[in-house]
C-alpha positions in Angstrom: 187.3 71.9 30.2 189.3 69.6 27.4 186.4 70.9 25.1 186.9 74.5 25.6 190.7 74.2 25.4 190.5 72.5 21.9 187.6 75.1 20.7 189.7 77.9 21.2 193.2 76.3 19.9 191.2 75.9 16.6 189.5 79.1 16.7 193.0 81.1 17.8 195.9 79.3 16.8 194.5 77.4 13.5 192.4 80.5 12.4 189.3 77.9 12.0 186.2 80.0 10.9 183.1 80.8 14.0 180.8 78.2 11.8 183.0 75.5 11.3 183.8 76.1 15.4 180.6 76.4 16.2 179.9 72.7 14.4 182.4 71.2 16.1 181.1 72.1 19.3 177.7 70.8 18.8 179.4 67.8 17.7 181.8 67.1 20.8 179.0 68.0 23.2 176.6 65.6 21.2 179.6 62.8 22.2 180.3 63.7 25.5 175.8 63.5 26.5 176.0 60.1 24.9 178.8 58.7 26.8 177.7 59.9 30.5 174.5 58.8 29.3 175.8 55.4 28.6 178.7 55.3 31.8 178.0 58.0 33.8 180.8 59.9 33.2 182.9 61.7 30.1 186.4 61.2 30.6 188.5 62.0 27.4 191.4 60.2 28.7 189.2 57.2 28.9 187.5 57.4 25.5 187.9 53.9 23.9 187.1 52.6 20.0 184.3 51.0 21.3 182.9 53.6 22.6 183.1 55.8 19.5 181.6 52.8 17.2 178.8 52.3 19.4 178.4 56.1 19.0 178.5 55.9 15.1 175.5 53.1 15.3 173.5 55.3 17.7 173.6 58.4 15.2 173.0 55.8 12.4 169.7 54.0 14.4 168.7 57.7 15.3 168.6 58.7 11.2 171.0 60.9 11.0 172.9 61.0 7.5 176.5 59.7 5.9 177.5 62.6 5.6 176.5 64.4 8.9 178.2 61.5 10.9 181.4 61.6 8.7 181.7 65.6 10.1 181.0 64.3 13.7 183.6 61.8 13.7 185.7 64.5 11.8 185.3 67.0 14.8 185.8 63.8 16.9 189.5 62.7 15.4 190.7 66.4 15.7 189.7 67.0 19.4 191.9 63.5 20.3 194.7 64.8 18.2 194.8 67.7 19.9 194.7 65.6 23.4 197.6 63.7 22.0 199.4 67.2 21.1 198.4 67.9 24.3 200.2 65.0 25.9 196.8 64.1 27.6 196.3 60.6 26.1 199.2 58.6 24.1 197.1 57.7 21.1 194.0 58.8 19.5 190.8 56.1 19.9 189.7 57.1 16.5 191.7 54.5 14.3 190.3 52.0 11.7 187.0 53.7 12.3 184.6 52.7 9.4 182.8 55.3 8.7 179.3 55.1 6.3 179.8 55.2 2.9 179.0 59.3 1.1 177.6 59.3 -2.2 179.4 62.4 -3.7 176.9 64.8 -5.6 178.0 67.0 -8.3 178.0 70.9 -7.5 175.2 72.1 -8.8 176.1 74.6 -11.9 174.7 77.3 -13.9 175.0 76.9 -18.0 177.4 79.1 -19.6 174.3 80.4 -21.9 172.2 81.0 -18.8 174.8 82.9 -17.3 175.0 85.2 -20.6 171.4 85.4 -20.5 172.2 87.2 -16.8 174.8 89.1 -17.5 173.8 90.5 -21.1 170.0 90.5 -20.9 168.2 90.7 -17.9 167.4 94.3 -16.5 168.6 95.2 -13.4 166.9 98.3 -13.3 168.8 101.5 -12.3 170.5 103.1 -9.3 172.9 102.0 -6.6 171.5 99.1 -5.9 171.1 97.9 -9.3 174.6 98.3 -9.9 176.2 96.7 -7.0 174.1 93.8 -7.4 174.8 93.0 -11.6 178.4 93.4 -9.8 178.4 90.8 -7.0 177.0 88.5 -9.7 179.9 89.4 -12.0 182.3 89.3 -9.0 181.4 86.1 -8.0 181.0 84.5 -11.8 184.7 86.2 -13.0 186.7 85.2 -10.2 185.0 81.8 -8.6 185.5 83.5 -5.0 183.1 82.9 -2.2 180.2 85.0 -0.6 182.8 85.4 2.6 185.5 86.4 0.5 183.3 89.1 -1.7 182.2 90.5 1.6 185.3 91.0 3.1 187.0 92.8 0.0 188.4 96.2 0.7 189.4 99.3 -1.9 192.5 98.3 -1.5 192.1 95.1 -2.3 191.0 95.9 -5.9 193.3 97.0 -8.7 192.2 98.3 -11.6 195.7 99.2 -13.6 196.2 95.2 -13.3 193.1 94.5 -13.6 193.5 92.1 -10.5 192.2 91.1 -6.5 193.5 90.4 -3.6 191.6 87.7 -1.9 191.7 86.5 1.7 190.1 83.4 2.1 189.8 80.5 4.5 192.2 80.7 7.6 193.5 84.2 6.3 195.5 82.8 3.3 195.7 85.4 0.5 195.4 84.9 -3.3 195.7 86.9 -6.6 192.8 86.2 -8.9 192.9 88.3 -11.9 189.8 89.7 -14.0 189.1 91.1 -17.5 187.9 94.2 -18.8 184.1 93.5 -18.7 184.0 93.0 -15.1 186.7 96.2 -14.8 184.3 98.5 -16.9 181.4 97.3 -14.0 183.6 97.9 -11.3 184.3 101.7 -12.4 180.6 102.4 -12.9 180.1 100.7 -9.1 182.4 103.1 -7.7 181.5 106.2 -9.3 177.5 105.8 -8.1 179.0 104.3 -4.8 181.2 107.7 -4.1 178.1 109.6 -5.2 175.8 108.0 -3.6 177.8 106.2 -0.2 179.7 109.1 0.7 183.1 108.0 -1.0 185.2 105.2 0.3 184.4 103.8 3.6 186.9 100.7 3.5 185.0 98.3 2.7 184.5 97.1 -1.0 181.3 96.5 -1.5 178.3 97.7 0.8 174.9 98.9 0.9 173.3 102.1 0.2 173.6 103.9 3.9 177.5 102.8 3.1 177.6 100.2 5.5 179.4 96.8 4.6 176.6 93.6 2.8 176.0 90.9 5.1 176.0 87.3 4.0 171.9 87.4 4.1 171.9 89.9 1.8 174.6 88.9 -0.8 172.2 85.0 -1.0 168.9 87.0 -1.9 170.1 88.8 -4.1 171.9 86.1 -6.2 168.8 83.6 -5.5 167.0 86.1 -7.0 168.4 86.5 -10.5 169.5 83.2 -10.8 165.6 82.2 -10.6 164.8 84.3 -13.7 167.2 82.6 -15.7 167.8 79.0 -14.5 165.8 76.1 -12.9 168.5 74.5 -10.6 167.2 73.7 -6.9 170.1 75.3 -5.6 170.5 78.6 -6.6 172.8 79.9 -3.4 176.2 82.3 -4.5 178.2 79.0 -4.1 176.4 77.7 -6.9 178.2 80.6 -9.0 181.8 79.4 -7.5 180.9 76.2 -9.2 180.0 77.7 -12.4 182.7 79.5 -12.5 185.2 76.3 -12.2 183.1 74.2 -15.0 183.0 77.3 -17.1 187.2 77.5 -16.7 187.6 73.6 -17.4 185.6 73.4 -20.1 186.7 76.2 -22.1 190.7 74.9 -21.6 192.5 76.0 -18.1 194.6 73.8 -16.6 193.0 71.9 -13.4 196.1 73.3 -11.4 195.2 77.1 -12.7 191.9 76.6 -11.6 192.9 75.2 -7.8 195.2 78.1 -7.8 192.4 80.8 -8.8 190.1 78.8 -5.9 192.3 79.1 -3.1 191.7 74.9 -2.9 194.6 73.2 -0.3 194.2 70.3 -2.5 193.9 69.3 -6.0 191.3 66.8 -5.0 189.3 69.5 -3.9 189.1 70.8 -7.5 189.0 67.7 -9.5 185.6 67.4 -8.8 184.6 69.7 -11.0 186.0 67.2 -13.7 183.5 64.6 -13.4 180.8 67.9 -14.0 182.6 68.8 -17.4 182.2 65.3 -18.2 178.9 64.9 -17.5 178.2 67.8 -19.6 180.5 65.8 -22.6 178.2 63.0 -22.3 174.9 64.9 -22.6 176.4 66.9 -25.6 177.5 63.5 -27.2 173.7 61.9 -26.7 171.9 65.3 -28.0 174.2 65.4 -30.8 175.1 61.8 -31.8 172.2 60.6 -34.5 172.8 57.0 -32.9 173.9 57.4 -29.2 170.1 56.4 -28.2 169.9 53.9 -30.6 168.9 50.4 -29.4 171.0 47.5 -30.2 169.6 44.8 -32.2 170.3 41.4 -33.9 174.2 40.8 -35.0 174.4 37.9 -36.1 173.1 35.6 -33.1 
């Protein structure tokens, strides 16, 4: 009962998304099997630290990875908070909890020439479909928004005169983002052929031909897709272009506080990631370019 009461406070009165619900859920029911399992019973009010470390080691045994128990515990400490909002406990269990260490990995990003290689020379082909999809790549490349954000864009979302979008991203928060004139120019030709060809507006932004809004399915083919004919990267998801679109911003000049802004990131931390990828990029320049970066040392004087 404790469960379901948490799962829709964060779903209704903290706007968290159906996934990220969804995840905690699996996670909170994973807790409470392994403590009846172990005492017979699942009593929040009786949770103790012990019982949540010899949880951790169980996952850990049972191969599951850093970072998959660092969400568990993270769905773990935000059901006791609630309980203490709640004024069902006194004091969460989940203090001094050491959790296993997560080696961060770099977003995945696509080179600025590859990208130009996209946008400039591959063919689309013709039509509606053509044209909304060389779009959603520019969409998502221009402005760094996500596949959930693209989706949900509406007409009046998009302005043309200053060249800018209104954005509504996690838990409903709005940003501005603004764009330039290439991405205007493909804009205007989208509308025209989707008015033609979709009926006029229906509302919704972007959507298919039978005027009906893209679904998230859709929207990653399409972008796995083209990015395959012009990059190698593993990943190739429309996240991937979020990322590029950060690296691209930092390493041509913006401010890492513009670019936060422009991401609808909570926290600068968030951003600064993307940092270490510019970096990493400085580094590989310097080796290519540098006639003795890979030069061995030798004898100097010893």
């Amino acid at each position: 009962m404790l469960i379901e009461s948490f799962l829709r406070y964060i779903r209704y009165e903290k706007n968290y998304s159906s996934h990220t619900v969804l995840s905690y859920k699996n996670d909170l029911f994973q807790f409470r099997d392994y403590v009846v399992r172990e005492t017979g019973e699942f009593r929040p009010e009786q949770t103790d630290r012990d019982q949540v470390r010899n949880w951790i080691v169980s996952l850990v045994k049972e191969g599951d990875l850093p970072r998959s128990v660092g969400r568990k515990i993270s769905a773990l400490r935000s059901f006791f908070k609630f309980l203490v909002l709640q004024k069902v406990i006194p004091d969460t269990p989940i203090r001094n909890i050491q959790l296993p260490k997560i080696r961060k990995r770099l977003p995945s990003f696509v080179k600025q020439e590859e990208m130009d290689l996209l946008l400039d020379e591959v063919d689309f082909g013709t039509g509606f479909n053509a044209v909304r999809d060389r779009l959603m790549i520019g969409l998502l490349y221009s402005t760094g928004m996500r596949r959930s954000e693209m989706i949900g864009l509406q007409d009046t979302d998009v302005d043309l005169d200053s060249c800018s979008l209104k954005v509504t991203g996690k838990r409903d928060k709005q940003r501005i983002i603004p764009f330039g004139k290439e991405l205007r120019d493909m804009i205007r030709v989208y509308v025209d052929i989707r008015n033609e060809k979709a009926g006029g507006a229906t509302g919704s932004f972007l959507v298919r031909e039978n005027g009906e809004p893209l679904y998230p399915q859709l929207v990653y083919r399409v972008i796995t897709r083209y990015l395959s004919s012009v990059c190698s990267l593993t990943k190739r998801s429309p996240h991937v272009l979020r990322h590029t679109f950060a690296s691209a911003m930092l390493n041509n000049g913006a401010e890492l506080n513009s670019v936060k802004e422009l991401l609808g990131h909570s926290s600068l931390a968030s951003t600064e990631v993307y940092t270490h990828i510019t970096f990493e990029e400085l580094k590989k320049s310097y080796k290519q370019a540098h006639p003795r970066a890979d030069k061995k040392g030798g004898n100097y004087g010893n």
